[in-house]
Structure formats: C-alpha cells, structure tokens
C-alpha positions as CSV (number, residue, x, y, z in Angstrom):
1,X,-0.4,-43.8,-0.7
2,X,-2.9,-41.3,-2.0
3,X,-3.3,-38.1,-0.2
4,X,-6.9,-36.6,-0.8
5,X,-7.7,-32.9,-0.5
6,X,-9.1,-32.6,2.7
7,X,-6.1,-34.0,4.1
8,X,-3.9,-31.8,2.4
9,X,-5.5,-28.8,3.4
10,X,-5.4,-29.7,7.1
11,X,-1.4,-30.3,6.9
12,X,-1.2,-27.1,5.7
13,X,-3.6,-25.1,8.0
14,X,-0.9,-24.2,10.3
15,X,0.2,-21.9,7.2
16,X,-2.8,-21.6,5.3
17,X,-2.6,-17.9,5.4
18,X,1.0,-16.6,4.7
19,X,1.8,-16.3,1.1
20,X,4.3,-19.0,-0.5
21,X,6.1,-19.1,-4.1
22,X,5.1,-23.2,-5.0
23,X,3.2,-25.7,-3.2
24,X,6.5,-27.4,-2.5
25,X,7.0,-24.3,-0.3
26,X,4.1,-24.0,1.4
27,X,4.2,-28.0,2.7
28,X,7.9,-26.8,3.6
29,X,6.6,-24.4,6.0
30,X,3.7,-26.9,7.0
31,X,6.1,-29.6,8.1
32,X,8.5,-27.2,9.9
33,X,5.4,-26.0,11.6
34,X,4.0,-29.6,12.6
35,X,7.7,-31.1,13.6
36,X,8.0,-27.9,16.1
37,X,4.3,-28.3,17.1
38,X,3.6,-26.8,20.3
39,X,6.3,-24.2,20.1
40,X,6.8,-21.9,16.8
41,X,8.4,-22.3,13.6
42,X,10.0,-19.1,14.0
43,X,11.2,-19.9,17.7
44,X,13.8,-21.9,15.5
45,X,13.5,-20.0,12.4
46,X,14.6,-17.0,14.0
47,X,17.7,-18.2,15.7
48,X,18.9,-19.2,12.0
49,X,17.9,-16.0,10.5
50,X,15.3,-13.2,11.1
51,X,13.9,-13.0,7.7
52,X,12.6,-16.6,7.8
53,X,9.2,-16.9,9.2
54,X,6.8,-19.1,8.9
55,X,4.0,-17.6,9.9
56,X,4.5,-13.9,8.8
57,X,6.3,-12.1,5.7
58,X,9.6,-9.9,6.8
59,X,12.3,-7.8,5.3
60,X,15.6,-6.2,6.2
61,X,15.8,-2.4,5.5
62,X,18.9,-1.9,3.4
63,X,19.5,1.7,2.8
64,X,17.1,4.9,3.1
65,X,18.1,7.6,0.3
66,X,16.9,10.7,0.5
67,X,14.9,11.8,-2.7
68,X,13.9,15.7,-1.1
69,X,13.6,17.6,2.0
70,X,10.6,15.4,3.6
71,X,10.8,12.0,1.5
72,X,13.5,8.8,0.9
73,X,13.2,5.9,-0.9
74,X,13.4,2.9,1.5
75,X,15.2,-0.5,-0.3
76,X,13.7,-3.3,1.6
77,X,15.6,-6.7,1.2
78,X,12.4,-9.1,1.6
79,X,13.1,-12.4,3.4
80,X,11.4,-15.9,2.8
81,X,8.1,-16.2,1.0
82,X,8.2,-12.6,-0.7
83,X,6.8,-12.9,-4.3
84,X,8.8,-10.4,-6.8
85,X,6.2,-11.2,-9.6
86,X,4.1,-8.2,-8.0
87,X,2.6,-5.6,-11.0
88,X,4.0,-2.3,-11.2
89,X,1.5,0.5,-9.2
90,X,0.6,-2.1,-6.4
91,X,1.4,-1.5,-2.9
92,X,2.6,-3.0,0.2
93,X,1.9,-2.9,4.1
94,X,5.0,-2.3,5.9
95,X,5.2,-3.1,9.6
96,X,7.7,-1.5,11.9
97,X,8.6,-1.8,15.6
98,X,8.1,1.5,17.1
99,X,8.6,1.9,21.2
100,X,7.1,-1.7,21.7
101,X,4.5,-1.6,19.7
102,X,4.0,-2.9,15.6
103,X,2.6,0.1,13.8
104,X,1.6,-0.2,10.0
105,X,1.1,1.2,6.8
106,X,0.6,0.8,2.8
107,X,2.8,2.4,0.0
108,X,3.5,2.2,-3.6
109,X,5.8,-0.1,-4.8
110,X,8.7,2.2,-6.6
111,X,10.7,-0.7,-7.3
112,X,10.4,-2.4,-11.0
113,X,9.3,-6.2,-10.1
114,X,12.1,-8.5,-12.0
115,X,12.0,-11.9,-10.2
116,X,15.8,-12.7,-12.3
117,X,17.4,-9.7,-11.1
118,X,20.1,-10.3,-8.7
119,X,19.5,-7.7,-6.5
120,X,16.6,-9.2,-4.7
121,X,14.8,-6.3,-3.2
122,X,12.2,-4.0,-3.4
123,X,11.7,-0.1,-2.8
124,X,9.2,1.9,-1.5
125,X,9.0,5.8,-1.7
126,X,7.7,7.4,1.7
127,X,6.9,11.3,2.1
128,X,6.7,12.8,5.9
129,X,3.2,14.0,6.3
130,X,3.3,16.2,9.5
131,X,-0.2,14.2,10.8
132,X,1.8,10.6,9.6
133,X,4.2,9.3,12.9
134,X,4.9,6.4,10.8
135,X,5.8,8.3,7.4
136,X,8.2,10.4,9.5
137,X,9.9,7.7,11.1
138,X,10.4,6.2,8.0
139,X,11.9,9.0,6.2
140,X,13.8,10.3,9.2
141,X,13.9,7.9,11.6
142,X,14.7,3.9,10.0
143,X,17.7,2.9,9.8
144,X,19.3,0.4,7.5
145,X,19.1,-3.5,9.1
146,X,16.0,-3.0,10.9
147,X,14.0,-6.0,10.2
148,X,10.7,-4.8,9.4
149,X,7.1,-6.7,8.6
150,X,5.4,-7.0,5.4
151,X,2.3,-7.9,3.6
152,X,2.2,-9.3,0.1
153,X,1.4,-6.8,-2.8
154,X,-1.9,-6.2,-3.9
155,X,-3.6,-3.3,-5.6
156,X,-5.9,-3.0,-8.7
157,X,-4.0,0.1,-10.0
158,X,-2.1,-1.8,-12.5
159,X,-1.8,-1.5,-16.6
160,X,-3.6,-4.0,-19.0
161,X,-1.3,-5.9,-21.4
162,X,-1.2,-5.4,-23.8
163,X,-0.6,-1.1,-23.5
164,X,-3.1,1.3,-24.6
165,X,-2.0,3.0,-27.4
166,X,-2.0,6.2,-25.3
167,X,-1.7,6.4,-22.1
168,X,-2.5,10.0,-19.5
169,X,-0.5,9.5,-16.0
170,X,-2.2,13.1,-14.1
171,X,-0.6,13.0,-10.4
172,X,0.2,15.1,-7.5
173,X,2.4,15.2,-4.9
174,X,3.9,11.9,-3.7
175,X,0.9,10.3,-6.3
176,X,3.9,10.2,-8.8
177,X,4.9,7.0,-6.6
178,X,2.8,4.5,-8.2
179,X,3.3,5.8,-11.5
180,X,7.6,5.8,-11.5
181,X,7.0,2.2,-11.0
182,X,5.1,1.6,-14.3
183,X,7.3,4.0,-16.2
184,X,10.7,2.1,-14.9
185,X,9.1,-1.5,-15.3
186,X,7.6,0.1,-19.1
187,X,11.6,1.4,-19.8
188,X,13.5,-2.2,-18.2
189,X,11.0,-3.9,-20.6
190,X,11.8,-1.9,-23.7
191,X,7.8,-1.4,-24.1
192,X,7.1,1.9,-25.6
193,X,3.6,4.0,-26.5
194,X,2.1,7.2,-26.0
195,X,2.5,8.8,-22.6
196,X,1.5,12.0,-21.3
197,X,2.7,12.8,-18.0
198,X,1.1,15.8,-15.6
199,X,2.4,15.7,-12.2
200,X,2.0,18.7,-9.8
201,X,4.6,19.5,-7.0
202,X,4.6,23.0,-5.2
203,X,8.0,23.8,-6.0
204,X,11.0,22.4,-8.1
205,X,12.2,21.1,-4.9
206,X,9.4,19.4,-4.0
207,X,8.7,17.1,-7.3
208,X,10.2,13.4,-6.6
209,X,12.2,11.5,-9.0
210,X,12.5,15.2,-11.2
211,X,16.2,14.4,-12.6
212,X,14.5,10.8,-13.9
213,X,11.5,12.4,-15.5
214,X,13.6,14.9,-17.3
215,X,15.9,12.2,-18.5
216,X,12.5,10.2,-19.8
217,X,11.5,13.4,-21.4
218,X,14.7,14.3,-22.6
219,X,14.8,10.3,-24.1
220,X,11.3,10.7,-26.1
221,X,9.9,8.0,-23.6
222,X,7.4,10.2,-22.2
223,X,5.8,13.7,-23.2
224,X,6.1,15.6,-19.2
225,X,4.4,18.4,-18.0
226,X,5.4,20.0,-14.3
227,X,3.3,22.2,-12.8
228,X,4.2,24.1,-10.2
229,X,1.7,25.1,-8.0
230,X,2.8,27.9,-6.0
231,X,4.3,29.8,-9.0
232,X,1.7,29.0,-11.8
233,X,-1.4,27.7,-9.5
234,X,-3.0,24.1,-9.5
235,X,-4.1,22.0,-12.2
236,X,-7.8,22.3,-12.4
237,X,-10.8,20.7,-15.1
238,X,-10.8,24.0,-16.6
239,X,-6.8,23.6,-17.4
240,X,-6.4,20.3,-17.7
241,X,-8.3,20.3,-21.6
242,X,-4.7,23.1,-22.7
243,X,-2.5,20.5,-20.7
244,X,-4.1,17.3,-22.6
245,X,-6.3,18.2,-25.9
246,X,-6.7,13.9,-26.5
247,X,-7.5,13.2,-23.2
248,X,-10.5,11.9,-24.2
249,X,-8.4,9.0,-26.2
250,X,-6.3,8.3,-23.6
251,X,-6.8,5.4,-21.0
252,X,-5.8,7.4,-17.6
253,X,-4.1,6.6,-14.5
254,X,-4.5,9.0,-12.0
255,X,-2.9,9.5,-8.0
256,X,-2.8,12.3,-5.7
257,X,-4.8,14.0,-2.4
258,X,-8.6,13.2,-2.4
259,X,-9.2,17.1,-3.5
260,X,-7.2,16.7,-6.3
261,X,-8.8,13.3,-7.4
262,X,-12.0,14.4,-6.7
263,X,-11.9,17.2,-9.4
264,X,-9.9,14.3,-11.9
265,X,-13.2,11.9,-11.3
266,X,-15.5,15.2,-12.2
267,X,-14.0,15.9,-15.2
268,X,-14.1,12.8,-16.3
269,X,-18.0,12.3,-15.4
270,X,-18.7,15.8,-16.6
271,X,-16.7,14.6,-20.2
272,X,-18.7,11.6,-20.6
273,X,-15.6,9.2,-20.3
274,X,-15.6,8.0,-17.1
275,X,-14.8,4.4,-18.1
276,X,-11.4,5.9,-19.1
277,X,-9.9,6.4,-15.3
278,X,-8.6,4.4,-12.7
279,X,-7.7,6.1,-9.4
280,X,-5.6,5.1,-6.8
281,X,-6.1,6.9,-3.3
282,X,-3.5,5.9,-0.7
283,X,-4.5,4.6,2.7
284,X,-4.8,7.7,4.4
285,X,-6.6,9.1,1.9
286,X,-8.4,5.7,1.6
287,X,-9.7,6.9,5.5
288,X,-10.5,10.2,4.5
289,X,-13.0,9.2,1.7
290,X,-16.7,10.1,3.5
291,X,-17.0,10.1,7.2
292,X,-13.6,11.0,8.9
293,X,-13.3,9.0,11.5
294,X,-15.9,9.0,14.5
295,X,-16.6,7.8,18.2
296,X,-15.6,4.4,18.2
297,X,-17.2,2.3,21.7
298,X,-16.2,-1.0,22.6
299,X,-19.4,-2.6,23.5
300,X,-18.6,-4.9,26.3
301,X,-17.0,-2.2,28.6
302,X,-19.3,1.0,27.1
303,X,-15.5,2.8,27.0
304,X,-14.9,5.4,24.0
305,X,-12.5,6.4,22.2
306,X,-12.1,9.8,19.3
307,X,-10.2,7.7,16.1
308,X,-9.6,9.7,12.7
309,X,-10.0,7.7,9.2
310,X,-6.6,6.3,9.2
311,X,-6.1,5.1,12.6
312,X,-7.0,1.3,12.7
313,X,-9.8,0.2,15.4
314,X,-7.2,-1.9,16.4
315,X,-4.8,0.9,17.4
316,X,-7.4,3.1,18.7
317,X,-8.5,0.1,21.2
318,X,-5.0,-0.2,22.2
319,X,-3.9,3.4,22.7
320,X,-7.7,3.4,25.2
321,X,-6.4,0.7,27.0
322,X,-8.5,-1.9,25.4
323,X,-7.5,-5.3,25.7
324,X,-8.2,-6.2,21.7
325,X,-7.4,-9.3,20.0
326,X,-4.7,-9.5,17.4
327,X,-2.4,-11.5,15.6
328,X,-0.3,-10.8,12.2
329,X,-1.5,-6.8,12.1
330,X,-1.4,-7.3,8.4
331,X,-5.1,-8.8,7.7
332,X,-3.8,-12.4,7.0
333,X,-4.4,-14.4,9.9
334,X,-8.1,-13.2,11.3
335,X,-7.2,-13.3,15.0
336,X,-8.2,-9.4,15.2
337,X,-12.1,-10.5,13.6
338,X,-14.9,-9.6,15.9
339,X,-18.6,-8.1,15.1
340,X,-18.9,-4.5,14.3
341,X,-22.8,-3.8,16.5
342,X,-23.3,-0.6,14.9
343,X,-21.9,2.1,12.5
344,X,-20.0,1.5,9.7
345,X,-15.9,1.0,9.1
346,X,-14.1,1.2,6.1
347,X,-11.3,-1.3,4.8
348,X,-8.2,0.9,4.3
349,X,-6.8,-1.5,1.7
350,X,-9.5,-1.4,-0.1
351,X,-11.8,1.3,1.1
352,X,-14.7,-1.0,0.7
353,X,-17.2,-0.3,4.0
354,X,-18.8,-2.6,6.4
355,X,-21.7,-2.0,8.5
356,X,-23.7,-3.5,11.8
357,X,-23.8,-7.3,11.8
358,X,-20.8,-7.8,9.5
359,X,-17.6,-9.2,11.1
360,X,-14.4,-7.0,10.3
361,X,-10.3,-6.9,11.3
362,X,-10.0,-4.5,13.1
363,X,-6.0,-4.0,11.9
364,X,-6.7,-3.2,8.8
365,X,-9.9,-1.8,9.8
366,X,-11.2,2.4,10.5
367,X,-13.7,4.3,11.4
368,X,-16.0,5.7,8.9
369,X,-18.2,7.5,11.4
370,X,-19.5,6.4,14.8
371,X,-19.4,2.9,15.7
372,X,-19.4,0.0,18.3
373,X,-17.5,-3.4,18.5
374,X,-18.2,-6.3,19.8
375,X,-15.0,-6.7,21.9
C-alpha cells in the first residue's frame, strides 16, 4: 500500500515538533505516541529511562568543573533525539527544575560537536551573573544526575567552510564561550589559518579557559592577546587598530557585553567594513538590546506586572499570579502562543521584535517596552 503525504504527516503530528536524527525515528516516536494514545509516551518512556521522551529533548548533568571563582563548565549527557552534528558557536536552551517550577536559559555550546566520539555529550560554560538566579544555580547550585531539559542548537554565529584565510576572534568576558568551541572543533579537525585572538577579562583570574589559550599560543595555532582591564584599561576603537593593524582583512567574530559590542559594530561602520562582522549577543544581552523591559498587562484581567528584558512574559505572568498557557517552555510546541494587543516584544533567541496584532510565545518571548497580551 501507498502511503501519500498527507497521511504521513498526520501520523506523525503527535511529534511533529521535537527534533529527530532520521525519519525512521521520528515514525518511532509517532507510533509509540499513537499505541499509548490517550496517555503519554513518556508516561511509559519515563519508567524505562528519563532521558527518553517523546515529546521533549532531555539530558543528564554529568559533572560541573569549576573553570574560576564564578563560572563551571557543565557536561550534559543528552538523552534521545539530541543531534551532535550542531556547528561550533551555536547555543542551547537548557531547562532546569527549580523549587517546582521549569526555568530556562541559552548558552554557548563549549563542547566540540563529533557525532563518532564515544563520549556522547555536550558542555556548556555558565558564568554567575549576580542579576542571573539561573546562571548561579548552575555554577553553584546543579549537581551531577539532575535530569535537565533541552532545546536543539541553533545559532547563526558559525564559521563558513571553507576558513577565511584570516580570521579576528575580539571577545570579552564569558564572550570567549562561543569562540573555545570553534578553536577546539578548528584544532580536533587539524584545520589551520590565520587567527588573531583579543579577549578581555578584568584580571588573570577572571579569563576562562587561560591555561588552553596559552597552550594554543604557545602551539602557533593562534596569535592571543589578553587584556586586562583593570590593570591596562579596556579595549576600545582607538586601541583596537595597535592590537590588529589587518583588521580590515580579517573576517571577524565578535562576543561580549552589549557596551563592548556596541563600540566593535562602530568601528567597524566607522572603517567602512561592516560586512566583515558577525556578533553574537547572549540572551540576556539579547533582552537588553533597546527598550529594557517594560509594563507588561494582561488584557483580559487589566492586572500588571514590572518584567526586565530577560524575563520571559511567560514567567512574568506566572510570578503575577497569571494563569498563562504553556507547554514545552522551549518554543517548540506553540501551546504558550496568544496575541500580543499592543507594544512590542522581542524574541530572545533571536532578538527579532514583534509588535500589536502579531501572535508570539510568550516562553521564549520579552518585553521590549510596554505591552498587553491577549491572555
């Protein structure tokens, strides 16, 4: 018998949204969902073992290593459905169960993706930002076995193939995250070309992965420059020409705080080679770009609620008592859409806005100024 399209799609629907390696996987998970139709794949799933899911992506924490004072490297041993073919300088949203409640965030992937590597997991590389409860439960608080959520890797702050012939990485702070990833996946590889590293940190203690960049250095691999801001004061477009005379030849990868990249994009545009950088700002930053934050009002009750730029309207409704749909808390399954009446919200994935009459998630969703939902 012939199966056409439509029917296939409709078998599937239970899983359309939760990422699979094949389609023999996918129709896997679709049967398992239609045999245990009403109750949940993971219902059974679960009971077997808690990183298969058919209906969400999860991971076991395996060990969290502290790299300084205020950051660790989290290994994360992904369960069923996780893709390691992710590109270096992508990012992830991890989930964690915090006093009841789900509570996520994105960050760089530190990891160096190698689908034929027996150790099957991935690493992220959190810093504790005194404003950030998640960051600092992470770093101080997670403890190896914890099953955690996840949401698949995505990012555009990747490097071409082939390499440019020379290549600028200019970070600060925890930016370097994003950018250990392409060096190590750039070193497992054996691919080699012109790098120029400047990465600001305000002391020696604070710059992450320092032993691994001097041994790069010391190796040829990459030409490294440490600036140390307290001592020798920040990078800035009037220094950064003495730190990198070609910069103008280089393609440039650049990640940091939004004052930092904000003088990185004006030198560039001042130069007249703007078309040579790509920026990454992390999701807090990503919330910090414009309006931060606002009054958001939930139209159906006229209640309000104070959010900053990197709280999600969905946790802002819940912490005000709102009852707010919901469903993965990742931005896969569309259970948390409603109508945004007024204002405008910002994506913190992407950071792309949304304004009145457009319908948003509100998990992956914040406030870029006052606004009202439908809900």
């Amino acid at each position: 018998m012939v199966f056409g399209v439509g029917w296939r799609e409709r078998f599937e629907a239970p899983v359309s949204g939760i990422a699979a390696r094949s389609r023999g996987g996918q129709w896997v998970r679709a049967a398992v969902a239609r045999v245990t139709t009403p109750l949940l794949p993971d219902d059974y799933l679960h009971l077997a073992n808690p990183l298969w899911s058919a209906r969400e992506l999860r991971g076991r924490i395996v060990s969290v290593v502290a790299e300084t004072d205020d950051s660790a490297t989290i290994r994360i041993r992904p369960g069923w459905g996780f893709s390691l073919d992710y590109a270096p300088g992508q990012y992830i949203g991890i989930g964690v169960l915090v006093d009841g409640r789900w509570t996520w965030r994105s960050y760089s992937l530190t990891s160096v993706p190698d689908s034929t590597a027996t150790d099957k997991t991935i690493a992220i590389t959190v810093k504790a930002m005194p404003e950030g409860f998640l960051s600092s439960h992470l770093v101080n608080g997670l403890q190896p076995g914890t099953i955690v959520r996840l949401a698949a890797p995505q990012g555009e702050f990747v490097l071409p193939e082939p390499l440019p012939e020379k290549i600028l990485f200019v970070t600060a702070g925890s930016g370097i995250t994003p950018i250990i990833a392409m060096l190590r996946t750039m070193a497992h590889r054996g691919q080699r070309t012109d790098i120029r590293v400047i990465h600001s940190a305000p002391t020696p203690d604070d710059v992450l992965f320092a032993d691994e960049l001097d041994r790069l250095a010391a190796a040829g691999f990459v030409d490294l420059h440490i600036q140390h801001t307290r001592a020798d004061g920040k990078v800035t477009a009037d220094t950064l020409p003495g730190l990198c005379p070609d910069w103008s030849e280089r393609q440039t990868w650049a990640c940091g705080p939004s004052a930092f990249l904000d003088m990185v994009s004006q030198f560039f545009e001042t130069g007249g080679h703007p078309e040579l950088l790509h920026i990454e700002r992390f999701a807090l930053e990503r919330g910090a770009v414009g309006a931060q934050g606002g009054t958001v009002t939930f139209g159906r009750n006229g209640q309000s609620v104070e959010a900053d730029g990197a709280t999600t309207l969905l946790e802002a409704g819940e912490n005000a008592g709102v009852l707010m749909p919901f469903g993965c808390r990742m931005g896969i399954c569309q259970s948390c859409v409603v109508m945004l009446d007024k204002g405008c919200v910002r994506d913190l994935r992407t950071g792309t806005e949304h304004v009145e009459g457009e319908r948003i998630q509100t998990c992956v969703s914040a406030a870029a100024g006052d606004c009202t939902l439908d809900v």
